[in-house]
N, CA and C of each residue as an Amber inpcrd file, in Angstrom:
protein
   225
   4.7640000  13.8270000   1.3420000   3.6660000  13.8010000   0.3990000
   2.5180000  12.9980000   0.9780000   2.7910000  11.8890000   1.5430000
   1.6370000  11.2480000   2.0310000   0.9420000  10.1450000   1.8710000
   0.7160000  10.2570000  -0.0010000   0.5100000   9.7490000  -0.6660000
   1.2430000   8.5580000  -1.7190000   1.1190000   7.4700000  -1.7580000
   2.1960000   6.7020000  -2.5480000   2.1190000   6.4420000  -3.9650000
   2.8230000   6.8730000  -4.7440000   2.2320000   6.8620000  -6.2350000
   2.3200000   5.1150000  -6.5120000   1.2240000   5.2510000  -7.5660000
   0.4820000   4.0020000  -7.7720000   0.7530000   3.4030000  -9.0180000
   1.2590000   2.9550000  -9.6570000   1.5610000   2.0160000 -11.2440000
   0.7760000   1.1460000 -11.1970000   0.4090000   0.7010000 -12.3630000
  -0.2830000  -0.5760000 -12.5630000   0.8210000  -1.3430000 -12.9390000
   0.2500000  -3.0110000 -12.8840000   1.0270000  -4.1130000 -12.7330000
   1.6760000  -4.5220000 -14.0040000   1.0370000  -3.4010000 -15.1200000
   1.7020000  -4.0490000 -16.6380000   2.6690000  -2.9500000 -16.4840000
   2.4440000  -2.1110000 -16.1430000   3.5730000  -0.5070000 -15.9920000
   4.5080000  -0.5800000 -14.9760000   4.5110000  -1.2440000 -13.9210000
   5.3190000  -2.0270000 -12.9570000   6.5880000  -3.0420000 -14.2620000
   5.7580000  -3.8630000 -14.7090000   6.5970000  -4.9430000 -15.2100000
   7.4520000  -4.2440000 -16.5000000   7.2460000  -3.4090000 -16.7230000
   7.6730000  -2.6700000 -18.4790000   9.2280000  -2.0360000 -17.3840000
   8.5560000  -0.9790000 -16.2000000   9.8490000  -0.6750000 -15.4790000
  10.7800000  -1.0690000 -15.5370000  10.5370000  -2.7570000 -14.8350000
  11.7600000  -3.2560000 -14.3050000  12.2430000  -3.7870000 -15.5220000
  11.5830000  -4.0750000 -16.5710000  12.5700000  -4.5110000 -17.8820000
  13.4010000  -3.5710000 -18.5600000  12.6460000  -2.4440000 -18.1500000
  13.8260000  -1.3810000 -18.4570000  15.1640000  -0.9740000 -17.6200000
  14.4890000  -1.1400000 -16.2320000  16.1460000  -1.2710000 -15.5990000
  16.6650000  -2.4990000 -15.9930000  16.4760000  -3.6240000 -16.0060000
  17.4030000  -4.7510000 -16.4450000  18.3150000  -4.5330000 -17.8150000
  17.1480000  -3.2230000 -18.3580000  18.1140000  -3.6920000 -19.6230000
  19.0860000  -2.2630000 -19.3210000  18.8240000  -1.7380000 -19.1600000
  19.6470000  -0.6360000 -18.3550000  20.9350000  -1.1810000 -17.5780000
  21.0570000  -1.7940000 -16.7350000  21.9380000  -2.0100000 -15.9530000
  22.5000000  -3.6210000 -17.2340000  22.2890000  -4.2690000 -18.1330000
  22.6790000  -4.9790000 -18.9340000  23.5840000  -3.9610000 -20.1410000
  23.0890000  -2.7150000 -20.4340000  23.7220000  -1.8640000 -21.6260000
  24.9000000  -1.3950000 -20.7440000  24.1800000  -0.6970000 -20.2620000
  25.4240000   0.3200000 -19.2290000  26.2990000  -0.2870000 -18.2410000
  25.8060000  -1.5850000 -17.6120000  27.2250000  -1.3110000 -16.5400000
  27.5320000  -3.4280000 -16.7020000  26.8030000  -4.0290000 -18.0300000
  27.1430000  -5.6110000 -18.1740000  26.7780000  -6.3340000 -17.0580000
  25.6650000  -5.7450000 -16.1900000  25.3710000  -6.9110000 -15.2830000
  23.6650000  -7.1690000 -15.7330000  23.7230000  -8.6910000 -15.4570000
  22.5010000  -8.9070000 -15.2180000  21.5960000  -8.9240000 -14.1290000
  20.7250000  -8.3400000 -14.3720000  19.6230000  -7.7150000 -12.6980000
  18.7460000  -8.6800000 -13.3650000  18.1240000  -9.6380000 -11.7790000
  16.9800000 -10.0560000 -11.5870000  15.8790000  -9.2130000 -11.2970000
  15.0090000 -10.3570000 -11.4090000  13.5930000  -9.1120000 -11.3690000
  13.0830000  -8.7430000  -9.9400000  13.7810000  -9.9020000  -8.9480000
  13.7020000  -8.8800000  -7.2950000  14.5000000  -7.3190000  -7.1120000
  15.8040000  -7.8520000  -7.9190000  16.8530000  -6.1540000  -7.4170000
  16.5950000  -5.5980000  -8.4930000  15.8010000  -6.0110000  -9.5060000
  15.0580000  -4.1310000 -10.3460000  13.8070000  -3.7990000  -9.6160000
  13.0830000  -4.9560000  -9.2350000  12.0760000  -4.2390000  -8.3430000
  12.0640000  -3.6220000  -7.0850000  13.4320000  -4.4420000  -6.3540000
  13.4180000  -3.3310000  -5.3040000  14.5730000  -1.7650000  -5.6060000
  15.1540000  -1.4260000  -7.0080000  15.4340000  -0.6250000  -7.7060000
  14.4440000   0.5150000  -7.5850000  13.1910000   0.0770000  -8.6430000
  12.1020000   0.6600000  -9.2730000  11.1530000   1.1240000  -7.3570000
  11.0270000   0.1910000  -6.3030000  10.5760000   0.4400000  -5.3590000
  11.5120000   1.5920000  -4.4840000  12.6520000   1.6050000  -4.4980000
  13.5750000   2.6270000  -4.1390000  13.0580000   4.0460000  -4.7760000
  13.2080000   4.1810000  -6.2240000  13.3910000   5.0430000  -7.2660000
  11.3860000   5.8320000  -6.5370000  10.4480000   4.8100000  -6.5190000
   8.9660000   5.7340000  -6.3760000   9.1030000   5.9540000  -5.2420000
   9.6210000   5.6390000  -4.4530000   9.4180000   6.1440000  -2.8110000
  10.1290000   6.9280000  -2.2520000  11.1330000   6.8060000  -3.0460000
  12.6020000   8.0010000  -2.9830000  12.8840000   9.2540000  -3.4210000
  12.6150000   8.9300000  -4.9080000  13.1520000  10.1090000  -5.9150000
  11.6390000  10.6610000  -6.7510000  11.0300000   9.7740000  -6.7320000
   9.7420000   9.9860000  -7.9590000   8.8880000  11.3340000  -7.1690000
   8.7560000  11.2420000  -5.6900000   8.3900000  12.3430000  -4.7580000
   9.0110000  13.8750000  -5.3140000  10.3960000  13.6000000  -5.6730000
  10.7380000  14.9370000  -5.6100000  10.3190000  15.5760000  -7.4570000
  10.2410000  14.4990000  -8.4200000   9.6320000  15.2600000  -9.7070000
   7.6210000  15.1940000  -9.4810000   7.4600000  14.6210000  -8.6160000
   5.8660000  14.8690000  -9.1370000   5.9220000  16.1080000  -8.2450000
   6.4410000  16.9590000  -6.5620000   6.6780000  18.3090000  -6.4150000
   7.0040000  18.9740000  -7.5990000   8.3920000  18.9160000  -8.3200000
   8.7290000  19.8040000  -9.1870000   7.5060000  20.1660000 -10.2500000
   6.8900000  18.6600000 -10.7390000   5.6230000  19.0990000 -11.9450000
   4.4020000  19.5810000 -11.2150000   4.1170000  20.1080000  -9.8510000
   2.9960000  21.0170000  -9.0980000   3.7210000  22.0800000  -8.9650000
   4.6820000  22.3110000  -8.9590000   5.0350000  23.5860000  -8.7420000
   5.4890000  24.3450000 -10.2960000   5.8870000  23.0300000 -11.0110000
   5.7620000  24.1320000 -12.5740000   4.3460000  24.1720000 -13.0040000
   3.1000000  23.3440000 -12.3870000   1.9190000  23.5360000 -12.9830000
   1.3950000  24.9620000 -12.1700000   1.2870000  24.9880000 -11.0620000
   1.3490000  26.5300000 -10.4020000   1.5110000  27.3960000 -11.0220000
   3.1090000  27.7650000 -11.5710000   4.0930000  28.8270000 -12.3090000
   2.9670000  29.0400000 -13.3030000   2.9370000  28.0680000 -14.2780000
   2.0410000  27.9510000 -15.5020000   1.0360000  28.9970000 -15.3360000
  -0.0450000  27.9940000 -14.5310000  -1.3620000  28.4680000 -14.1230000
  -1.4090000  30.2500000 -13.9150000  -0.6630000  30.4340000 -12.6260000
  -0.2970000  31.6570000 -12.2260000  -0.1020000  33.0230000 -13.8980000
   0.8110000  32.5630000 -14.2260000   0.7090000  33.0860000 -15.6000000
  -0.0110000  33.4450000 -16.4230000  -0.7150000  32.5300000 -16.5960000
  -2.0990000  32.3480000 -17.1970000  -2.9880000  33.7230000 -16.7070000
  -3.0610000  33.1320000 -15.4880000  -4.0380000  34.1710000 -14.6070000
  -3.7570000  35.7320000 -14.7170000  -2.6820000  35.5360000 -14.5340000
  -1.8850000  37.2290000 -15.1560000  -2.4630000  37.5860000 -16.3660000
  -2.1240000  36.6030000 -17.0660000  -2.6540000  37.1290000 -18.5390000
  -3.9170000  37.6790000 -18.6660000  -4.5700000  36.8080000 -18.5680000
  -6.7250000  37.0000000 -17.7030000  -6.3380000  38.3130000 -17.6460000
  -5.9850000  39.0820000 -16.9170000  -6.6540000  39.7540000 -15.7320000
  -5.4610000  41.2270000 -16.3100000  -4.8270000  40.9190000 -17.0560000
  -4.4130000  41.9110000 -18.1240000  -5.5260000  42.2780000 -18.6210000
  -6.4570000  41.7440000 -19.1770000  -7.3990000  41.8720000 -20.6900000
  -8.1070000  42.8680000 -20.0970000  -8.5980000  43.1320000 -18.3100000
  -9.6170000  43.8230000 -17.8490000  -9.0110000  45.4190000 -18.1500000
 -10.5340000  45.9400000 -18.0320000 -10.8530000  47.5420000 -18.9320000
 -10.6330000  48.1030000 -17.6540000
């Protein structure tokens, strides 16, 4: 991609409180806020790549569709 997706620093911090509390519900450990952040830093550089592809390629599908439709209407 190239590109590194970007969070802001209040949307950064909401993350990792959600993995903490995540890994506190589900598996009884407590995560500091270095190993949810390097969690949350894993998770955008890793995995987050492969759904922002998936949501360009369903915005494509969409679009494409669309365009079909258009181009039905012509006489």
């Amino acid at each position: 991609m190239g590109r590194k997706i970007k969070i802001s620093n209040e949307k950064r911090n909401e993350l990792i409180g959600k993995i903490k509390e995540y890994f506190y519900e589900e598996r009884d450990e407590d995560l500091g806020d270095l190993a949810a952040s390097m969690i949350l830093d894993f998770i955008i550089e890793e995995i987050a790549p492969e759904f922002y592809n998936q949501g360009v390629y369903d915005s494509y599908t969409y679009m494409t569709d669309r365009i079909e439709d258009v181009l039905s209407l012509q006489k």
